[in-house]
C-alpha positions as CSV (number, residue, x, y, z in Angstrom):
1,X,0.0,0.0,0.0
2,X,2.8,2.3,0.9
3,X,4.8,1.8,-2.2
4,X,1.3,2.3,-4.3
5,X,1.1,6.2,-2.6
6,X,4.4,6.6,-3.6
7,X,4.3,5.7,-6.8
8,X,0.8,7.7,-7.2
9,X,2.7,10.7,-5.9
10,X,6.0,10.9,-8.0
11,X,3.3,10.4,-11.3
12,X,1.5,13.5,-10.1
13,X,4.5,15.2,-9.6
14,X,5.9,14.5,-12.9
15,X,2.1,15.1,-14.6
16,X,2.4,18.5,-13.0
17,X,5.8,19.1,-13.9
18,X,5.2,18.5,-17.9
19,X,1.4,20.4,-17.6
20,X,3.5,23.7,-16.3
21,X,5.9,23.7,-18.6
22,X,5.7,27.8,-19.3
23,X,5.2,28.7,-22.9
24,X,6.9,31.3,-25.4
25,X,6.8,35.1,-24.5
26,X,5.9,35.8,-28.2
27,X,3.2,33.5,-28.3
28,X,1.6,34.4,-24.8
29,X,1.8,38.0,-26.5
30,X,0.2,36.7,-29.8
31,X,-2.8,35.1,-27.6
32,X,-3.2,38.7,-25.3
33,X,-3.2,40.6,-28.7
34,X,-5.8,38.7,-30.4
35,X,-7.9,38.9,-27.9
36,X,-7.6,42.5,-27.9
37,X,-10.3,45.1,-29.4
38,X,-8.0,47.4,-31.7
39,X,-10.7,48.5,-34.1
40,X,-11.5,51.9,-32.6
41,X,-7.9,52.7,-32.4
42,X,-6.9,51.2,-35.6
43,X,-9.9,53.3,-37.3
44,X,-8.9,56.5,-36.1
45,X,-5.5,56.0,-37.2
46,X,-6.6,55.6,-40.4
47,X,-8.6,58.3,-40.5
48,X,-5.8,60.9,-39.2
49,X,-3.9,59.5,-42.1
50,X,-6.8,60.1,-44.8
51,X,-6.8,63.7,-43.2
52,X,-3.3,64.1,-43.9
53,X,-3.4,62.5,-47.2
54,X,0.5,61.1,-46.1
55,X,1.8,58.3,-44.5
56,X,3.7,59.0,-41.3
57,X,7.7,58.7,-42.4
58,X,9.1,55.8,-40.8
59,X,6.1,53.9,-39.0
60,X,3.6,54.3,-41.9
61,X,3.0,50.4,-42.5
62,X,3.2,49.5,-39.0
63,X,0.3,47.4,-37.7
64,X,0.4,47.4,-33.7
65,X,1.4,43.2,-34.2
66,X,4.7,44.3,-36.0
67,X,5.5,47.2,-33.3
68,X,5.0,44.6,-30.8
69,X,7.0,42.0,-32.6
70,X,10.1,44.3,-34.1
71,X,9.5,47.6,-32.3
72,X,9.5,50.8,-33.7
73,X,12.1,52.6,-35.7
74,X,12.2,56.2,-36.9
75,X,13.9,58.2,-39.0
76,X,14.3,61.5,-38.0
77,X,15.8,62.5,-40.2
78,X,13.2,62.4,-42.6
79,X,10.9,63.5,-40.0
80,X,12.6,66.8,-39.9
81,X,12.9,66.8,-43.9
82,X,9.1,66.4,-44.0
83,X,8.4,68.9,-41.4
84,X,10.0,71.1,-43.1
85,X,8.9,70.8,-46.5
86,X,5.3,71.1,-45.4
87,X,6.1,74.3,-43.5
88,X,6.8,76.4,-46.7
89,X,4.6,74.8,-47.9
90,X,2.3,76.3,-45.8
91,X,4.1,79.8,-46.0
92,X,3.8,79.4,-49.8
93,X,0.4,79.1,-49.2
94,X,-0.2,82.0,-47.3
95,X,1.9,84.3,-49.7
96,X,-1.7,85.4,-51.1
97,X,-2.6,86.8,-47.8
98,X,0.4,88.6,-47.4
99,X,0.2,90.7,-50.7
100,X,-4.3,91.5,-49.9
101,X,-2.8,93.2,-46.7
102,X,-0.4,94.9,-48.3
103,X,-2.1,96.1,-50.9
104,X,-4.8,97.8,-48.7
105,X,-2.1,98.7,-46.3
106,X,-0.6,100.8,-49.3
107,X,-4.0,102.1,-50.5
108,X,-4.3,103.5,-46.6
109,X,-0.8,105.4,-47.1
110,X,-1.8,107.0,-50.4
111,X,-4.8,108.0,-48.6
112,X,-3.3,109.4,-46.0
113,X,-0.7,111.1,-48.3
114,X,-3.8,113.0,-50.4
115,X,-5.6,114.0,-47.2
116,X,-4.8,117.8,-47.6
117,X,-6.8,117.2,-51.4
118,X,-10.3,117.1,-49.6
119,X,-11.9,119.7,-48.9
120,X,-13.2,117.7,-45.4
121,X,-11.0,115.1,-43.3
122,X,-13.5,113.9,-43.0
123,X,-13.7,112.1,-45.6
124,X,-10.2,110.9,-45.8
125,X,-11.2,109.3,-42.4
126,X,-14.0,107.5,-43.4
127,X,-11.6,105.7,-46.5
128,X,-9.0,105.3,-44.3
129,X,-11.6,103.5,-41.9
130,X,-13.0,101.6,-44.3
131,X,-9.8,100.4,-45.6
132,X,-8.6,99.4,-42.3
133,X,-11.9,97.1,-41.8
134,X,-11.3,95.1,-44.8
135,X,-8.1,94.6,-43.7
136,X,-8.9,93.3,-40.2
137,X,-11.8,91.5,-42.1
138,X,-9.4,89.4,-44.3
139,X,-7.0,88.4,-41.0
140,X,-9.5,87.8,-39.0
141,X,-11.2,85.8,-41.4
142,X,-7.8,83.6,-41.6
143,X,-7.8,83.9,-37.8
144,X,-11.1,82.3,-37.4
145,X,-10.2,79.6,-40.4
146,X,-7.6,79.0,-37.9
147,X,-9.4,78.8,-34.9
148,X,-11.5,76.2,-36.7
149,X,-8.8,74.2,-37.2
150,X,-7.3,73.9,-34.1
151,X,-10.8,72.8,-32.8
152,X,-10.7,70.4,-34.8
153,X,-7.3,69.5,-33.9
154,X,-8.2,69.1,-30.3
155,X,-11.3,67.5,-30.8
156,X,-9.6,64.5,-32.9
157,X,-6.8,64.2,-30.4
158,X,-9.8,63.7,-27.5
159,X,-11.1,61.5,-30.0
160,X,-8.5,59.5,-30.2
161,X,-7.1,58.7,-26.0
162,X,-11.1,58.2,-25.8
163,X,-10.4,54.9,-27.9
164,X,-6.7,54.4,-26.8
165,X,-7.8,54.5,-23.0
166,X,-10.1,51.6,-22.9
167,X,-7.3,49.7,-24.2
168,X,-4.2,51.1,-22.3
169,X,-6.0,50.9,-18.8
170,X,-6.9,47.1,-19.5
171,X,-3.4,46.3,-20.1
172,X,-2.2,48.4,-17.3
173,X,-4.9,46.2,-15.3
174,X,-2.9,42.9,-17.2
175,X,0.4,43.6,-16.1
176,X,-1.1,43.7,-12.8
177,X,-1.7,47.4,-12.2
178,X,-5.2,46.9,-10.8
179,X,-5.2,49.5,-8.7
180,X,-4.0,52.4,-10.7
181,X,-6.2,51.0,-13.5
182,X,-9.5,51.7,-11.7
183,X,-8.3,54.8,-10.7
184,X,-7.1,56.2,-14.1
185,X,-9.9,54.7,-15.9
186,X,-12.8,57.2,-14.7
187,X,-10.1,60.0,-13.9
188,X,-8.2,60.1,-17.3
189,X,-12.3,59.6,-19.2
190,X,-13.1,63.1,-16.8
191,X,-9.9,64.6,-17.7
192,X,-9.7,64.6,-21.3
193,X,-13.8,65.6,-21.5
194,X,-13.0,68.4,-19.2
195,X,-9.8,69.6,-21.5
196,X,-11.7,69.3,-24.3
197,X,-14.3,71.1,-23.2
198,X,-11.8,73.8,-21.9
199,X,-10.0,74.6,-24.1
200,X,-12.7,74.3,-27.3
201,X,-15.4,76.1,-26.0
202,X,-13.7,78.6,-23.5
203,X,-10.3,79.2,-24.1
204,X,-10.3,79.4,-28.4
205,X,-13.5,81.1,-28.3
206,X,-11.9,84.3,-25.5
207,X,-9.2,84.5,-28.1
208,X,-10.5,84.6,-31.1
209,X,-12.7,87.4,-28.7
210,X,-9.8,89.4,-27.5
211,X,-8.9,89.5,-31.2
212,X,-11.5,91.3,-32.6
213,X,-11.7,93.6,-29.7
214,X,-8.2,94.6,-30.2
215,X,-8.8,95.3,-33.7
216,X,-11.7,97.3,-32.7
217,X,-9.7,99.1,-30.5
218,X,-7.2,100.0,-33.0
219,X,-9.9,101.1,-35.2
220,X,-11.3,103.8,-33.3
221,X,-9.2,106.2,-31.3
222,X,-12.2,107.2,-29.0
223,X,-13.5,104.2,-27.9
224,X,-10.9,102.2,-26.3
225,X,-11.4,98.5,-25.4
226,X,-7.9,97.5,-24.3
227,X,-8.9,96.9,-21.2
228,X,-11.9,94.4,-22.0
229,X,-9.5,93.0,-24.3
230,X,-7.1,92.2,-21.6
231,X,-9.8,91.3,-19.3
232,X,-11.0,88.5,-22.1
233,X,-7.2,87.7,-22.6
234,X,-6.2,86.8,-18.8
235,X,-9.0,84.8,-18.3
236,X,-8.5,82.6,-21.4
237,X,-4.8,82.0,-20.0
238,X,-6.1,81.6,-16.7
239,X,-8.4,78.9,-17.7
240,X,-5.7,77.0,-19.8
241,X,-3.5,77.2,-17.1
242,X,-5.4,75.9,-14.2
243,X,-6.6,72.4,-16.3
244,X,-3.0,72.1,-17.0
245,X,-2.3,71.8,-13.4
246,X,-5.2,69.9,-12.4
247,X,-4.2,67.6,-15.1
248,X,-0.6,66.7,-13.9
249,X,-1.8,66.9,-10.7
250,X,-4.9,64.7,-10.5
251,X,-2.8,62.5,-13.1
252,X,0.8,62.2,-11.1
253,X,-0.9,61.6,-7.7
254,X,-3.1,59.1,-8.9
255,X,0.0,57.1,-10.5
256,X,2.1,57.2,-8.1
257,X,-0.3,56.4,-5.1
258,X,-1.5,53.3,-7.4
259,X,1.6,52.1,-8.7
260,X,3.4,51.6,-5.3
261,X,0.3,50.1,-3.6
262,X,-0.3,47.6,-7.0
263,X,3.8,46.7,-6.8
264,X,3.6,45.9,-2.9
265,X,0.7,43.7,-3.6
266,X,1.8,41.4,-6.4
267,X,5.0,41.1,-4.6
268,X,3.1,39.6,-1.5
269,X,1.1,37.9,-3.8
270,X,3.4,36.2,-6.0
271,X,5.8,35.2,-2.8
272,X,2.6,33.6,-0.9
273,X,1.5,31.2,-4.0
274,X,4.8,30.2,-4.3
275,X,6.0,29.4,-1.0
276,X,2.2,28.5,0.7
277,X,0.5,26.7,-2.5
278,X,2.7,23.2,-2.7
279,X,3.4,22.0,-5.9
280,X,2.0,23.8,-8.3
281,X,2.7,27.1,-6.9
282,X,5.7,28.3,-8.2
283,X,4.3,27.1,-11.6
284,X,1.4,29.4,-11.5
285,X,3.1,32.2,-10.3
286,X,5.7,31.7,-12.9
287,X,2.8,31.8,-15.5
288,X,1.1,35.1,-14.1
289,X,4.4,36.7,-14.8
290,X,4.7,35.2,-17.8
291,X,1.6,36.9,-19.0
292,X,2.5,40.3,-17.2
293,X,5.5,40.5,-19.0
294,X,3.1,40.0,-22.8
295,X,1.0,42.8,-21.4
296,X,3.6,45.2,-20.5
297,X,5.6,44.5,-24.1
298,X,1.9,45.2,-25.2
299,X,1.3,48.0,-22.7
300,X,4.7,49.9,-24.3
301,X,3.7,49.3,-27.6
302,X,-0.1,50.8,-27.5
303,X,1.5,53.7,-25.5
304,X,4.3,54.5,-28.0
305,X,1.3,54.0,-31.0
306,X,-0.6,56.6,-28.6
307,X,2.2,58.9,-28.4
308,X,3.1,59.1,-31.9
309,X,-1.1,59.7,-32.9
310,X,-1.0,62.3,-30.7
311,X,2.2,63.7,-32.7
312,X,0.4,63.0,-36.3
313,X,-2.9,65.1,-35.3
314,X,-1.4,68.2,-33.7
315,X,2.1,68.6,-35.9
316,X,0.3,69.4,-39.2
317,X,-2.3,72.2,-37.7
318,X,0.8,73.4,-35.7
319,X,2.6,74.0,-38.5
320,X,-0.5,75.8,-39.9
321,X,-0.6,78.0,-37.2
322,X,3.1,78.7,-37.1
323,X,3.1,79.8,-40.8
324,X,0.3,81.9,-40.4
325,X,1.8,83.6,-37.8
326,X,5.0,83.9,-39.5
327,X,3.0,85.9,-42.4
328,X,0.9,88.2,-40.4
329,X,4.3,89.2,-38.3
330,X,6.5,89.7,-41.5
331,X,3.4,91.7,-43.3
332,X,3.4,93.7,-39.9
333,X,7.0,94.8,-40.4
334,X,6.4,95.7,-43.5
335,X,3.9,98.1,-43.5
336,X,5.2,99.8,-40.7
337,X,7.9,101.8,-42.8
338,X,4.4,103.0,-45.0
339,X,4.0,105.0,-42.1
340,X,0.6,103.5,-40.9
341,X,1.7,102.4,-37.3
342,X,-1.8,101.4,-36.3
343,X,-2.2,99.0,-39.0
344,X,1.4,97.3,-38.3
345,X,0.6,97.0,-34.3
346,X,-2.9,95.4,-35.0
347,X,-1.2,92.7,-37.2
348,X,1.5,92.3,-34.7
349,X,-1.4,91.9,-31.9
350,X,-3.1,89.3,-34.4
351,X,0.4,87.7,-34.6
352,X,0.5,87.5,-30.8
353,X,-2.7,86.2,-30.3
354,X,-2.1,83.8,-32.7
355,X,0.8,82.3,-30.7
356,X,-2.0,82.0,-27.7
357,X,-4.0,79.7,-29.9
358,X,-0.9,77.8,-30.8
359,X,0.2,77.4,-27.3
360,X,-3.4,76.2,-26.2
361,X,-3.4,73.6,-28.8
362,X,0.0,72.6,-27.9
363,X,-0.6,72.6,-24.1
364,X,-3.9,70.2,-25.0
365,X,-1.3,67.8,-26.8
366,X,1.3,68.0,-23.7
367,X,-1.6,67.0,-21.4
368,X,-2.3,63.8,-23.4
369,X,1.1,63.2,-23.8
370,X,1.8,63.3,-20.4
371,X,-1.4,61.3,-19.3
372,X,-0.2,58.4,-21.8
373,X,3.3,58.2,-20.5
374,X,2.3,58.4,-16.6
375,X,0.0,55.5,-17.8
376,X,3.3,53.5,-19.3
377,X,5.4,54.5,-16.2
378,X,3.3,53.3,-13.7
379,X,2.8,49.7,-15.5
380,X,6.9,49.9,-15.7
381,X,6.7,50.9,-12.0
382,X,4.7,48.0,-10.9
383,X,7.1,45.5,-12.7
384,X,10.0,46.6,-11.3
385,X,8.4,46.7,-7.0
386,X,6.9,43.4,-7.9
């Protein structure tokens, strides 16, 4: 009977033995992927790619499988050769703009010239101010066109970490992150509606405000509005800047809080099932990691994918911007030697308030960069306490 037990035993053991034998990384990462829901991501990076009518240089026929499976590799210096292409591009395009200001800038100076010809100044004020309200009409028209744009810009970029979280959280909950997962998943959602709704519908909208009111301002010399203008101007900056620091905030706090308690935790965990389970403990624990480690290669991989998307929507309307800005400025200067100094200030202004939009849409894209790393660093974090 004894010998029987024993012999019953030592065939467990080895049945055990042979059932735990751990598998490939590559092909525990193959199963996680496949039973992953990529479609919303994968559809709005084709749709930012329709949009630009260009591939990305360097990662433009990489499917999330061959990122995960040979990693990502970029040429930057075609990057930079593309970036800049499209930027005179973009100044080329703008050349148009550049010569209708001009042209009623110099119609303004002639105008001024002949004033002593009329019998009434009258008159030669009424031109003047009609001249100088097509002229804010046509910038401010490119302003708004502009405005548009980054709207858009923000709105595809909220978009898009709306179907990247889902995702990135339930990997960050795979690597064993389960903590900081259910707390970024409703915190990040709340964040990025609140910057969207922020910066789209109260920040853009005060600038575009405090543009026109500064043009205003420069139009008449009796009725000032400089300080309404300011007023309007401070409180979009205001604005921007507190949900910037509410997002790092909210966003470090909650990773680091979640990240230490998730590491401490799987380290208990994993050292009870090996040591307390007999047998096939240190097989299953083995096995958990083995699967943490597919979801963190995955975790990377989706949160470099996220990175770059975020890089694809806002570089293109940031290089819009820039080279709009880069036009009004330069017309500026050069009507100021006409001799019209009001005309050449309220471009500059429009050139400065410009630079606000482009900062706001840049600050958007610095808070969803910055959520999508915290999101990779705390997974990173938990490995490496566990």
């Amino acid at each position: 009977m004894r010998k029987a037990v024993m012999v019953l035993l030592w065939l467990m053991l080895l049945s055990s033995t042979v059932w735990g034998a751990p598998a490939d990384q590559t092909d525990v990462t193959q199963q996680v992927l496949e039973k992953m829901s990529l479609e919303d991501i994968n559809q709005v990076v084709d749709k930012i790619k329709a949009e630009l009518h260009e591939n990305v240089p360097g990662v433009e026929n990489l499917t999330i499988q061959e990122m995960a499976a040979k990693g990502i590799r970029i040429n930057w210096q075609q990057w930079w050769k593309s970036l800049m292409a499209r930027f005179f591009q973009e100044i080329a395009a703008n050349i148009h703009l550049s010569g209708k200001l001009l042209f009623l800038a110099v119609l303004c100076a002639i105008l001024q010239n002949l004033q002593n010809s009329f019998e009434r100044s009258n008159v030669s004020l009424l031109t003047y101010s009609i001249c100088f309200s097509f002229l804010s009409v046509i910038a401010l028209t490119s302003i708004y066109n502009v405005l548009e744009l980054a709207r858009q810009t923000v709105a595809q970029m909220v978009d898009f970490m709306q179907a990247l979280l889902p995702v990135l959280i339930s990997l960050l909950a795979g690597v064993g992150a389960v903590t900081s997962a259910a707390l970024f998943s409703p915190v990040m959602l709340f964040l990025t509606s609140m910057v969207s709704l922020l910066v789209k519908d109260v920040v853009l909208p005060l600038l575009f405000l405090t543009t026109v009111l500064e043009c205003v301002n420069y139009l008449s010399t009796t009725y000032r509005l400089d300080n309404l203008a300011s007023v309007f101007k401070q409180g979009g900056m205001v604005v921007l800047s507190l949900a910037l620091v509410v997002f790092i905030g909210v966003v470090t706090i909650q990773g680091v809080s979640g990240g230490v308690s998730d590491g401490i935790a799987l380290r208990t965990a994993k050292y009870a099932t090996a040591t307390f389970i007999p047998v096939v403990g240190k097989m299953f624990s083995d096995t958990v990691e083995l699967v943490m480690g597919a979801s963190l290669l995955l975790k990377n991989t989706v949160g470099i994918l996220g990175v770059l998307a975020v890089l694809m929507i806002c570089v293109w309307p940031l290089l819009k911007i820039l080279s709009l800005i880069v036009v009004i400025k330069l017309t500026g200067a050069l009507i100021q030697p006409m001799g019209d100094d009001r005309m050449a200030k309220c471009l500059d202004m429009m050139g400065n308030n410009l630079l606000l939009i482009f900062g706001a849409v840049l600050t958007a894209a610095l808070m969803f960069f910055l959520g999508i790393t915290m999101i990779i660093g705390v997974g990173n974090a938990t490995v490496m306490l566990r």
